[in-house]
N, C-alpha and C positions, 0 to 999 in steps of 0.2 A: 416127695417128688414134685406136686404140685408147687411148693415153698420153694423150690429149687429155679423152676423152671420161671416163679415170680420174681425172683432175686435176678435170674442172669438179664428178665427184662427190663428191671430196676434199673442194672448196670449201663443195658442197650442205650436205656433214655438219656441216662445221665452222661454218657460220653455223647451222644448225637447232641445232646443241649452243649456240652462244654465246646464241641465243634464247630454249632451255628457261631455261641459267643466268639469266637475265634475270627470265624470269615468276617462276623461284624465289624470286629476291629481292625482287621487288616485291611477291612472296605472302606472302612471310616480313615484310617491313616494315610491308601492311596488317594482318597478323596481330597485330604489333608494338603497329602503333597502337590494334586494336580493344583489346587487352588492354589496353596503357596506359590509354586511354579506359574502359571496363569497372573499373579499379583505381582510376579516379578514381572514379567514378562511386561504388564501395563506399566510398571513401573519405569523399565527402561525405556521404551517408547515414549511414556513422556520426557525422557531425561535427553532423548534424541530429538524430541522435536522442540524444545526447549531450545536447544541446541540451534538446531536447524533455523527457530526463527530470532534468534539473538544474532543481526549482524554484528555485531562490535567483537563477536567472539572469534570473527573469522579473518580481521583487518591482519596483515603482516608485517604492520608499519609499528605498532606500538607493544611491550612486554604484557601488558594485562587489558583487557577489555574496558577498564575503569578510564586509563589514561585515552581511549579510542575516543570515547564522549567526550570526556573535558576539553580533550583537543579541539573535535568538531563544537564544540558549545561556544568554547571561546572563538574561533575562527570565524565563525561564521556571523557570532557578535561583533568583531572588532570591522570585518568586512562589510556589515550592514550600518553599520555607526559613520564609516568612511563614505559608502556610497548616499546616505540621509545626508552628509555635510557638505554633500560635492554638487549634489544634482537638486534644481528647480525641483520641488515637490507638494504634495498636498496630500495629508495625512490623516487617517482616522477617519477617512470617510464611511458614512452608516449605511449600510444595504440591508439590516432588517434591524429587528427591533432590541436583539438580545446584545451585551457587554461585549458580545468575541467578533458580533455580523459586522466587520469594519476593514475597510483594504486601502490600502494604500497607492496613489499613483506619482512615479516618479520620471522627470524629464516633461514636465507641465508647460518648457519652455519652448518644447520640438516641434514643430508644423502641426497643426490638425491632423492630417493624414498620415502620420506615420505611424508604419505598424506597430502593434502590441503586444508584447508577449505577456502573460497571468500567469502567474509562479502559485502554486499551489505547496506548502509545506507539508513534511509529514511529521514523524512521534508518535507513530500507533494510535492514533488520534488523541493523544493524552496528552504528549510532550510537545515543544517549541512553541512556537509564535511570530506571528507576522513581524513583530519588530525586529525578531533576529534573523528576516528569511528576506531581507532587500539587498542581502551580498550578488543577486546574479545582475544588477543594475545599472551599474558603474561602465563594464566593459560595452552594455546592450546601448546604453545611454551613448556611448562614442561611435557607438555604428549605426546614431540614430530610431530608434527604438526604444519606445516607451514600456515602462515594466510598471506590472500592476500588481502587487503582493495584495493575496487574497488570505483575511484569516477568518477563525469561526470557534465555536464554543468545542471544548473538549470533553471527554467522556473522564468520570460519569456525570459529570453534571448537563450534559447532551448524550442521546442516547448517537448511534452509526446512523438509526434510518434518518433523524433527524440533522446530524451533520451533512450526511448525502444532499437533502435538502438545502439548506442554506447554500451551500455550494450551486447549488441550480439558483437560487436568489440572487448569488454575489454574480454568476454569469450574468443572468439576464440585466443587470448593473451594467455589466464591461459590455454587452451586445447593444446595448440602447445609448450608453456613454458611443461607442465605436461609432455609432449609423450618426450619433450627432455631429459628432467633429469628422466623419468622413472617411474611416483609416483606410487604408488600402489593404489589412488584414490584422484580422486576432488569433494567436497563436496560444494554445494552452503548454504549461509544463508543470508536471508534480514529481514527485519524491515521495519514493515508500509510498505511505499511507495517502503523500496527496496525489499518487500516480493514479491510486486504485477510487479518488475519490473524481478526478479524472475524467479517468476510464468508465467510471458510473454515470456521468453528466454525460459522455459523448454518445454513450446508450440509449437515452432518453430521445429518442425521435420525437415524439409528440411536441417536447418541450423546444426543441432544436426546429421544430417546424414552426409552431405557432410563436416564436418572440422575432421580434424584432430586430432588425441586425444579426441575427444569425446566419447569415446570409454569406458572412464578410467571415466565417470562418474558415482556418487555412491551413492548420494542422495542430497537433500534439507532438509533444515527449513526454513519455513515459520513461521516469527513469528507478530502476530498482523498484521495482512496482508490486504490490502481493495483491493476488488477483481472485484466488481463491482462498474462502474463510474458512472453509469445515476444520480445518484444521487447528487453525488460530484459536479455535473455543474451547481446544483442550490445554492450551500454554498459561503463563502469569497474562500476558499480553491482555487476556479475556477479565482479569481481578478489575482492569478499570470499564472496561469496554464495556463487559457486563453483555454478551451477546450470545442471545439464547441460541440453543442447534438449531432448530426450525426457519430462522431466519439467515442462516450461513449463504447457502444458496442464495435465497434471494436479493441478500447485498452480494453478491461476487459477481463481477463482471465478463467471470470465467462465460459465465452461463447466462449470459443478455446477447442480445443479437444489435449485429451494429452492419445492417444489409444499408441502412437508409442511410449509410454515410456515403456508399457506390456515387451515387450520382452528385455528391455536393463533392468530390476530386481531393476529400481529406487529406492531407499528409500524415501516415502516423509515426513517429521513432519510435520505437520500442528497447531501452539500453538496460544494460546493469553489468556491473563487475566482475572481473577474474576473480577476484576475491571475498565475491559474495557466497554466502550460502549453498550448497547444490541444489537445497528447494526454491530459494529465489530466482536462480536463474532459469530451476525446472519452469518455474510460474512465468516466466518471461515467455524462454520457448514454448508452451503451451497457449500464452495467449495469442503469438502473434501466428502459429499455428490454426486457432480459432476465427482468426480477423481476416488469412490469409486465403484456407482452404477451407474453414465452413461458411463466410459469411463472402467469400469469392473477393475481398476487397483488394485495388490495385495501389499502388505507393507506400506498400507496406516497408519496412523496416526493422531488421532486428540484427543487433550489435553487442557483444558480450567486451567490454574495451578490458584491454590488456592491461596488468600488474595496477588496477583499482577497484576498491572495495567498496562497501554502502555509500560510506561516508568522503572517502576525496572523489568522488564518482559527481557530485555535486557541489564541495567546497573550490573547484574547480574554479567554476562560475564566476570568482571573484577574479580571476584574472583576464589580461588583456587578451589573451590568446587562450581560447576553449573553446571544446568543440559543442557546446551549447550555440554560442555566439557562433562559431565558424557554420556550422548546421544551419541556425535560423537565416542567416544573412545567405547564405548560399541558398537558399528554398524563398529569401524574397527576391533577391533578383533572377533566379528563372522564371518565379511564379507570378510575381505581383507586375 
């Protein structure tokens, strides 16, 4: 009886242990799945914001993305080659000490005083160059307006914080150049990357108080601008940039306050394309949201222009009639 009653609890054990093993592994396979599921799920997310910041992917003008570039690469070479050959110029000027700190000014032959516009490029700070970014020059040039192609080192062989910098260098250049010869105003404008590199200089109060000739500033365009980073550090974009999460925030201009531009009567445009991105143009409306209703500022602007994308949003520029040139020109003669 006793041998009996040891055997049925032999059996007890031995199914309760085949049981636990059991929930183990069906614990371990849900676990399995949720991770898999979870790995997808990051997966696609990156696949989406990949997506989201690849403008070339979103243009409706060309079959493939590849042809989007080449187009803009060339265009905007041939346009800046025509305006170098057309217009008084002085070139390679050095405003710091590095290979890239060098800008260009074009229309050397126009009155002292004649306003300025500084063209900032973009390329995710990686791509283009001031030689190929003096296409908006030509048409500024005929409506009297000197243009100042500003360029700088690229990542990674500069890191962001340090491009942001030089860019405050190359300004304080065009502010102390501007208070010499007199201009009646300096107008900043960037593209993509130099929208947001920009939009980081107009931030800096301290720097915009204490230099000289800053005084004589008289607005921005911002065009196709990305303004917030968090996101950008999970994209390829980040393979050159190299920008760690921690410092996301603190280069976006999303999150800097531009109060202390109220009483200097800024102008700001704020543009970008039909055919940009839906996170590009989110980042548009969110900043001029931030410039308009958190930082109270008045002359704000913001334009989403009709059937254009990243890229002819700016190859524009080279012609006689754009509304770069029709914008600046209509804001110096009410303003200056």
């Amino acid at each position: 009886m006793l041998k009996l009653k040891l055997f049925h609890i032999f059996l007890y054990k031995i199914n309760m242990f085949l049981t636990n093993i059991s929930t183990i592994f069906k614990t371990e396979k849900v676990t399995q799945l949720k991770e898999q599921s979870s790995n997808m799920s990051v997966i696609l997310e990156s696949l989406d914001l990949e997506r989201e910041y690849t403008p070339s992917m979103w243009s409706e003008r060309f079959a493939t993305s590849q042809e989007v570039l080449q187009h803009h690469v060339q265009h905007v070479t041939e346009a800046s080659e025509v305006a170098t050959n057309k217009i008084p110029h002085k070139l390679e000027i050095e405003y710091g000490s590095t290979n890239g700190q060098k800008l260009d000014i074009l229309g050397t032959d126009l009155p002292d005083d004649s306003p300025i516009l500084v063209y900032v490029h973009g390329g995710y700070w990686q791509e283009m160059s001031r030689e190929i970014s003096r296409y908006p020059a030509l048409p500024l040039y005929r409506s009297k307006i000197k243009t100042i192609v500003v360029g700088y080192d690229l990542c990674p062989t500069a890191t962001l914080a340090e491009i942001v910098n030089q860019i405050l260098s190359a300004a304080k250049f065009v502010f102390e150049y501007a208070e010499k010869m007199d201009s009646r105003g300096v107008y900043f404008a960037g593209h993509s990357a130099g929208a947001h590199l920009v939009a980081k200089l107009l931030s800096n109060g301290d720097f915009l108080e204490s230099t000289v000739g800053s005084s004589r500033l008289r607005g921005a365009f911002l065009v196709s601008g990305v303004y917030d980073l968090r996101e950008l550090t999970h994209t390829t974009v980040n393979d050159a940039v190299q920008l760690p999460n921690e410092w996301a925030i603190p280069l976006s201009p999303q999150f800097d306050s531009y109060t202390h531009l109220q009483e200097r009567k800024v102008r700001i445009y704020i543009l970008a394309g039909q055919n940009d991105s839906p996170t590009f143009k989110r980042q548009s409306r969110e900043f001029y949201e931030l410039l308009h209703n958190t930082c109270l500022m008045q002359n704000m602007y913001l334009e989403i222009k009709d059937n254009m994308d990243h890229f002819d949003i700016v190859e524009c520029f080279a012609n006689d009639d754009n509304f770069l040139k029709n914008l600046l020109v209509h804001d110096i003669r009410k303003h200056l």
